[in-house]
Each structure stands twice: as C-alpha cells, then as structure tokens.
C-alpha positions as YAML, in Angstrom:
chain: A
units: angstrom
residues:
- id: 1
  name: UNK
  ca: [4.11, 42.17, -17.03]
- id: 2
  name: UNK
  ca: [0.52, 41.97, -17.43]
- id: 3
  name: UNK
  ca: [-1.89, 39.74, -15.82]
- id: 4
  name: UNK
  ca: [-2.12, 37.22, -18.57]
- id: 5
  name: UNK
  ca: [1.66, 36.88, -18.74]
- id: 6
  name: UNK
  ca: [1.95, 36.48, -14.62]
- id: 7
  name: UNK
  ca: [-0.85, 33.44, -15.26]
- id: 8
  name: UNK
  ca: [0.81, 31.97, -17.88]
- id: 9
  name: UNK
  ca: [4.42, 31.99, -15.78]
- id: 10
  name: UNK
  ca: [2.52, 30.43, -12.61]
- id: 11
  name: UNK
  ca: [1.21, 28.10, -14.94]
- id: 12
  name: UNK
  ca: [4.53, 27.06, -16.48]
- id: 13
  name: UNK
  ca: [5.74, 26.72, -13.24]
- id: 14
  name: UNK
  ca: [3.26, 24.87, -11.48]
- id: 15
  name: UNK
  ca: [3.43, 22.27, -14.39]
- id: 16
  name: UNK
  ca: [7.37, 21.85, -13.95]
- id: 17
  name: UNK
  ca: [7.06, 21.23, -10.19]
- id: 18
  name: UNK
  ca: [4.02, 18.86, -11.23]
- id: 19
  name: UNK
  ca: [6.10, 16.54, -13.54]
- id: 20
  name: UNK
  ca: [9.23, 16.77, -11.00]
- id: 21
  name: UNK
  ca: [6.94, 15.25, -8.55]
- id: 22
  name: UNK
  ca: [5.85, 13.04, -10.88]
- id: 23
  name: UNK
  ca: [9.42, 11.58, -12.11]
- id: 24
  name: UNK
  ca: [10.08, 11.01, -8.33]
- id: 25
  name: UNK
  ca: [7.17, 9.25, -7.72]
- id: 26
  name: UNK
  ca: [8.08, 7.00, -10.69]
- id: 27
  name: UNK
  ca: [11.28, 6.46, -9.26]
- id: 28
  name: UNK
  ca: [9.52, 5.51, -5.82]
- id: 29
  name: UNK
  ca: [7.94, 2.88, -7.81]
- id: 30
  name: UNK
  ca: [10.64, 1.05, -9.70]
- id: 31
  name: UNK
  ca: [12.85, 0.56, -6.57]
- id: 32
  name: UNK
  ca: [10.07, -0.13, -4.51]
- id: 33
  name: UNK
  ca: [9.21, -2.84, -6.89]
- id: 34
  name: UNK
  ca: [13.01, -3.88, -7.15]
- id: 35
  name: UNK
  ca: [13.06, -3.88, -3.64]
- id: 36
  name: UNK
  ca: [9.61, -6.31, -3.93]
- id: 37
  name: UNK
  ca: [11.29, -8.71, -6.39]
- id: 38
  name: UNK
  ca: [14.59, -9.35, -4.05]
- id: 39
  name: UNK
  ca: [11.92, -10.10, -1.47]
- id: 40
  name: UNK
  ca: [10.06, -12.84, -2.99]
- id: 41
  name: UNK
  ca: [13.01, -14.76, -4.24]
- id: 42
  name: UNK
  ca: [13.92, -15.77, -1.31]
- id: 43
  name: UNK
  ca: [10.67, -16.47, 0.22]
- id: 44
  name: UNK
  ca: [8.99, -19.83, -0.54]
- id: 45
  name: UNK
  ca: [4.95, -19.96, -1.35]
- id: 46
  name: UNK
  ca: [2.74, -20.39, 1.49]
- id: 47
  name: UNK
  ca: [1.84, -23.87, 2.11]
- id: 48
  name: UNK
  ca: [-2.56, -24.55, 1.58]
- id: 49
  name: UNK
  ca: [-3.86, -25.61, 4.83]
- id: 50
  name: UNK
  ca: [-1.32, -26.57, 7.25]
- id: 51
  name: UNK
  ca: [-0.35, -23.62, 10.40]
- id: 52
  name: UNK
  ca: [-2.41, -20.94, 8.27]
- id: 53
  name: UNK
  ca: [-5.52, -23.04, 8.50]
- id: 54
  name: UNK
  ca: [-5.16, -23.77, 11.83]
- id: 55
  name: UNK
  ca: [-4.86, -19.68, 12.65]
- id: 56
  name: UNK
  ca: [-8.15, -19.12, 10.84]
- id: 57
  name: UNK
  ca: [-10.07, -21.77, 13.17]
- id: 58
  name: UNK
  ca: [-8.16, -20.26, 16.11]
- id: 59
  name: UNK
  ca: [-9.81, -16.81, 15.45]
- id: 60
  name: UNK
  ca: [-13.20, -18.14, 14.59]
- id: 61
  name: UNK
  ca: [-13.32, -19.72, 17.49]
- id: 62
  name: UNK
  ca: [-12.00, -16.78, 19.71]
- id: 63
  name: UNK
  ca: [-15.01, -14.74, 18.30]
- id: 64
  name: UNK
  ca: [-17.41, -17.50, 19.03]
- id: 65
  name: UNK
  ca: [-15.86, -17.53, 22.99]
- id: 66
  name: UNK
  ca: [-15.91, -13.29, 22.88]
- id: 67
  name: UNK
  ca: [-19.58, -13.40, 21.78]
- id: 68
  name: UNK
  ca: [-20.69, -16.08, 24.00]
- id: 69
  name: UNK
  ca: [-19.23, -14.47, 27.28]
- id: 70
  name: UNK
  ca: [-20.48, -11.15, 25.91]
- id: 71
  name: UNK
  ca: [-24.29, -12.30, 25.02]
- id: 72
  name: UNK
  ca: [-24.53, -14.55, 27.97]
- id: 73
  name: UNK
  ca: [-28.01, -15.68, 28.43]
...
C-alpha cells in the first residue's frame, strides 16, 4: 500500500468517526430539547415585578453597603 492509499484510508476513516460523532451529538440535541419541552409545560411564566423585582433591589443595595464599608471615607 502506498502512501497515497494509507492517506486516503486515514482519511475515510477519520470522516466516519467524524459523522458518528456528529449523529450522536444530534441525538444529544433532540432529547435534550424533549427533555426542555416536558420542563416548561409544567412551569408557569415568571410573574413582571413582584419577588423578582424585589431580589434585584436587594442586590443593588448589597453592592451599595459592600462599597460603602469598603471605600469608607
């Protein structure tokens, strides 16, 4: 077998193994997505304002108390 003919057999090979990989990450994605739709339809949409707002303001003003007692003048 020459050296052209040992390339070209790599080369088949390396391109089988490629598209195996790829089929099983395809297959990765379509149950991970099933597994993404049974999630949400049991889950109800975040309500605007409400406990999430309140979180934000919580943290804001955590960082505003960190920097203070940090940069005390």
């Amino acid at each position: 077998m020459g050296m052209k003919d040992q390339f070209q057999e790599k080369s088949r090979q390396a391109k089988g193994k490629m598209d195996q990989a790829k089929g099983k990450m395809d297959q990765g994605r379509e149950k991970a997505g099933q597994r993404g739709q049974q999630g949400r339809q049991g889950q109800q949409p975040p309500e605007r304002g409400g406990q999430n707002y309140r979180d934000i303001e919580d943290t804001e003003q955590q960082v505003e108390d960190r920097f203070d007692r940090d940069y005390d003048a």
